[in-house]
N, C-alpha and C positions, 0 to 999 in steps of 0.2 A: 454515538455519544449522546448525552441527555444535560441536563443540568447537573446531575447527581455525579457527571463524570468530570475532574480535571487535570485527567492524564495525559491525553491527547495533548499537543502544541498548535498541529494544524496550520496549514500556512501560505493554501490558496486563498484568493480573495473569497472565493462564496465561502472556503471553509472559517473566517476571519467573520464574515456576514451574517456563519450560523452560530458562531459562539457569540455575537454581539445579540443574537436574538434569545439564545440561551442565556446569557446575563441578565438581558433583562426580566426573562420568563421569573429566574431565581429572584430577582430585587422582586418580582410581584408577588410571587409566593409569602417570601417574607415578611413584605409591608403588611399581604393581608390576611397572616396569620397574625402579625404584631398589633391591626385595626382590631380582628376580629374578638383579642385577647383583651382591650382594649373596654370592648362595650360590653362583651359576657361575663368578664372575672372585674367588675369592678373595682371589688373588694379586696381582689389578692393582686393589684397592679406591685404593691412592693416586693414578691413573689416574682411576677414577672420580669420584674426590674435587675433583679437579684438572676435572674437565669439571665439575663442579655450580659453583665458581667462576665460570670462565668463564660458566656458563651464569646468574649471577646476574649481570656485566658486561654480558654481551650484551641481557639484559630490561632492561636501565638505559638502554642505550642504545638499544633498541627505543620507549623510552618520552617520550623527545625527539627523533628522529630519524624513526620509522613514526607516532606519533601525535600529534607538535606541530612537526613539519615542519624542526627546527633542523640543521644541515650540522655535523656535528662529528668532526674526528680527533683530538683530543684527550682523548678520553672516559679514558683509561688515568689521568689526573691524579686523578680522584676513586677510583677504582679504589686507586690505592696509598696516596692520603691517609687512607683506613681501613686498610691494610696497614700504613703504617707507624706512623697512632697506636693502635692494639692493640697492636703489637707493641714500640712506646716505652714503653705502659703496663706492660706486661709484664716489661721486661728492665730498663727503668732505672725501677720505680717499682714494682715489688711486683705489681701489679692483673696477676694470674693466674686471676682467673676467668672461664672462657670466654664466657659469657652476658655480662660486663661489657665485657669485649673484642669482641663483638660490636658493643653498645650504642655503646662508643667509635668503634667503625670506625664504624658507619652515623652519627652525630652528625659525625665527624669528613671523612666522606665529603658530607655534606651541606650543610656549610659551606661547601668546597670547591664546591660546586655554585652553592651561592650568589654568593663568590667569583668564578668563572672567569663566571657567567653573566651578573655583570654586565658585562664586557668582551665577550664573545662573540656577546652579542645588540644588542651598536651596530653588529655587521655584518650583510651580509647575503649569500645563495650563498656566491661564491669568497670573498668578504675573512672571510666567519662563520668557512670552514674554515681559512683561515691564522692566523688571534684562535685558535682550539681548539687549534691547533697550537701555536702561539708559548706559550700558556698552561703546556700539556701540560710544555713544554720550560725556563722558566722554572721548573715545579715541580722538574722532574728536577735541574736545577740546585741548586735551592735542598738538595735533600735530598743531594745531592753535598757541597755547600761544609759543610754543618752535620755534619759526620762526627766531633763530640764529640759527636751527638746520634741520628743513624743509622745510623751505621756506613760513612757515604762510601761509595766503589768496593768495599769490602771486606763491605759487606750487615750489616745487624745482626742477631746469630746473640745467644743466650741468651734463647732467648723458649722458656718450659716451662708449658703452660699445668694450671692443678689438673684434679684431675678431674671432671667434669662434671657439676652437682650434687651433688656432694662425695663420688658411689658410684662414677663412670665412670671409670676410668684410662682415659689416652690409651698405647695403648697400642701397638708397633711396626708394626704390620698392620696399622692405620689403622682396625682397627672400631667404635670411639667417635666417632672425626671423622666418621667417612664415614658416620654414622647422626643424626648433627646436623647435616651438610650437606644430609641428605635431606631430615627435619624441616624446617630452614631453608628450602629450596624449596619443598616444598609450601605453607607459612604467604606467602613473596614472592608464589609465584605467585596465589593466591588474592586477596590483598590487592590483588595489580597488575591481575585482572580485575574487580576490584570496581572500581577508578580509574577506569578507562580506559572503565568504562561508566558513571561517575556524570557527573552536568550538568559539573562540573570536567574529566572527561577528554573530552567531549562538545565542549563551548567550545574545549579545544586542537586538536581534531580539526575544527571549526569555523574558527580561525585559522589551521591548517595549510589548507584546501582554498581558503578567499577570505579572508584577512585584510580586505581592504577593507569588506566587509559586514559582518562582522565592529565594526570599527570604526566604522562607520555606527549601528552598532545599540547602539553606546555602551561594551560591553564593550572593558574593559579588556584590552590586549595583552599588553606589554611584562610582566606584575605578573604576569602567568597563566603564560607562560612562564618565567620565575624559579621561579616555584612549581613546574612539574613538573620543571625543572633540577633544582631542592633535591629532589624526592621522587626523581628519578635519581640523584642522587649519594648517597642515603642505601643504595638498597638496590648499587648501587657500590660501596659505603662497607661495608657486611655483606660482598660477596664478597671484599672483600680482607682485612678482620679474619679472617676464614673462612680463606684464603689464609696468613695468618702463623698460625692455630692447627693448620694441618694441616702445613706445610711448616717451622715453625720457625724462619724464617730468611727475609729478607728483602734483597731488590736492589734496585739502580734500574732492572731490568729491567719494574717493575710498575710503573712509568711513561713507561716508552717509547711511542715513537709507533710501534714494531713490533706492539704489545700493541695499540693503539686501533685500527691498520690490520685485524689477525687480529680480532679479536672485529667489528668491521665486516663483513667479508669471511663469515665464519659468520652476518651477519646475515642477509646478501643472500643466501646459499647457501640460508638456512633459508626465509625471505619478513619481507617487514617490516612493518610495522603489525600485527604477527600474534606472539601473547606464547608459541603453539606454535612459529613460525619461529624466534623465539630458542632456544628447544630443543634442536629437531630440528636445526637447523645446527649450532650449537656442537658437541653428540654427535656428525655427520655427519664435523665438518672435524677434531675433533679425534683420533677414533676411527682417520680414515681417514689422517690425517697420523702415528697412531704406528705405524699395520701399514703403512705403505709405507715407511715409514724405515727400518724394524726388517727389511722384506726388500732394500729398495734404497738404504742410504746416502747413494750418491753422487746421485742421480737422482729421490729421492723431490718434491724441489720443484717437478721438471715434472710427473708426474703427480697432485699437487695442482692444478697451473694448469689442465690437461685439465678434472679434473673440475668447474672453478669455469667454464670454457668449455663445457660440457656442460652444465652446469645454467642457467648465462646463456640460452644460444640455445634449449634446449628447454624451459626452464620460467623464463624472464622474472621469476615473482611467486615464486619460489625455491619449494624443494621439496614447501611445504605450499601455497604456491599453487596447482602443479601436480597435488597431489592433490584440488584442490575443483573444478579443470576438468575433471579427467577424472572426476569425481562428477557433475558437472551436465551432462556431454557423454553419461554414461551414462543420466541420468533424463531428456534431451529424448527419447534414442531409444527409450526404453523407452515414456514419452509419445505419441509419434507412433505405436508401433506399435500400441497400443492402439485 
């Protein structure tokens, strides 16, 4: 196992000793690609800011869809239900602290989770993904028709959030935001490799592979999946509070089913059941979607499709997949030559 793997559960102590050193390896990786972005891309921090979102979307939905097996194109619903109650907090209600606007979004992202999961999981395959769909769309709706209270088609703009612990101005160059969206990632991700390897993330990984045994063996289904729903839609729920503290200004574009498709589509680019493939994709599709636009306009959306047809047929388990094969393709030969 590596960082790149969070299959294994492992459950001797040195094995407990070597994923606590893997953790931490990944938190460094992280930090100091997030430094290093930090002092080279000055000028595109709202860029990077904008990818730590998404990349809090994408681990949400890595966390119902790669480790408890649920079909959903709707995930963008929980996503803007923290978008837009921070951001309701904020502009019609005073609550401008960012920390509390956080706390809003992931409660308010959570609920939503709750919410939609209990319609979503009376289906199952195709009919799950049309319930996530319908859900998704029903929200957009709803935050449409209520435009004394979000702003409708027109976005609700007057969201100024204080400064950050009461010393941090937020400031036009985005380096307060973009140093609490860091912050914020590291603390998600850590949290969500703890999940995913406790008996709780264990069991959903258990119900995703044989449900049937599963439920032979008494454990609860339907109650388990709810639960990691509500733990996906909470940290959801942070990327889009995240999302109205850095952008100001909120759409119903943050609940579009274009949003659920793209952060899906970076899931699969990046690998799924894998909280690195969240990552690594998001960074990948989104990095690679603004320098081809920014050199080809008109054209840039085919060679997005290329690269998702490239990474399909050569590396099937998405990009971090394809780096643990050609890891293991390297140690049998190394193996054998010995």
């Amino acid at each position: 196992m590596t960082a790149l793997d969070d299959s294994a559960p492992g459950v001797s102590a040195s094995g407990r000793g070597g994923r606590l050193g893997r953790d931490l390896l990944a938190l460094a990786v992280i930090a100091a690609i997030g430094v290093a972005g930090y002092f080279l891309l000055p000028n595109n921090l709202a860029l990077l800011t904008r990818i730590i979102t998404l990349m809090l979307l994408a681990l949400s939905l890595d966390l119902v869809t790669g480790f408890a097996g649920i079909a959903t194109l709707g995930h963008a619903a929980l996503f803007g239900a923290g978008a837009y109650a921070a951001g309701i907090a904020a502009a019609r209600f005073g609550i401008a602290d960012p920390i509390a606007m956080l706390a809003i979004g992931a409660v308010a992202g959570a609920a939503m989770g709750l919410l939609s999961s209990t319609v979503i999981l009376r289906g199952h395959g195709l009919a799950q993904l049309v319930l996530s769909i319908a859900v998704a769309q029903l929200a957009q709706e709803a935050a449409n028709k209520a435009s004394w209270l979000t702003g409708g088609s027109d976005g609700l703009a007057g969201i100024a959030p204080d400064p950050l612990f009461g010393l941090f101005q937020f400031d036009l160059w985005g380096k307060t935001v973009y140093g609490l969206a860091l912050g914020l990632l590291l603390l998600v991700f850590l949290a969500l490799r703890l999940v995913v390897r406790s008996p709780f993330g264990m069991l959903c990984r258990g119900i995703m592979e044989d449900p049937v045994r599963v439920r032979a063996m008494g454990a609860p289904i339907y109650s388990t999946l709810m639960k990691m729903y509500v733990v996906s839609g909470a940290v959801a729920g942070l990327g889009g509070a995240l999302s109205a503290i850095s952008t100001r200004v909120i759409g119903l574009d943050s609940l579009s089913f274009n949003l659920s498709a793209e952060v899906l589509v970076m899931l699969v680019l990046g690998g799924i059941g894998n909280l690195f493939g969240a990552l690594v994709g998001t960074l990948v599709f989104v990095w690679f979607e603004d320098l081809v636009s920014s050199i080809n306009p008109f054209h840039w959306l085919t060679l997005v499709g290329l690269l998702l047809i490239a990474v399909v047929l050569f590396a099937p388990r998405g990009l971090t997949g394809g780096v643990v094969d050609i890891r293991d393709r390297l140690r049998r030969r190394g193996g054998g030559g010995a």
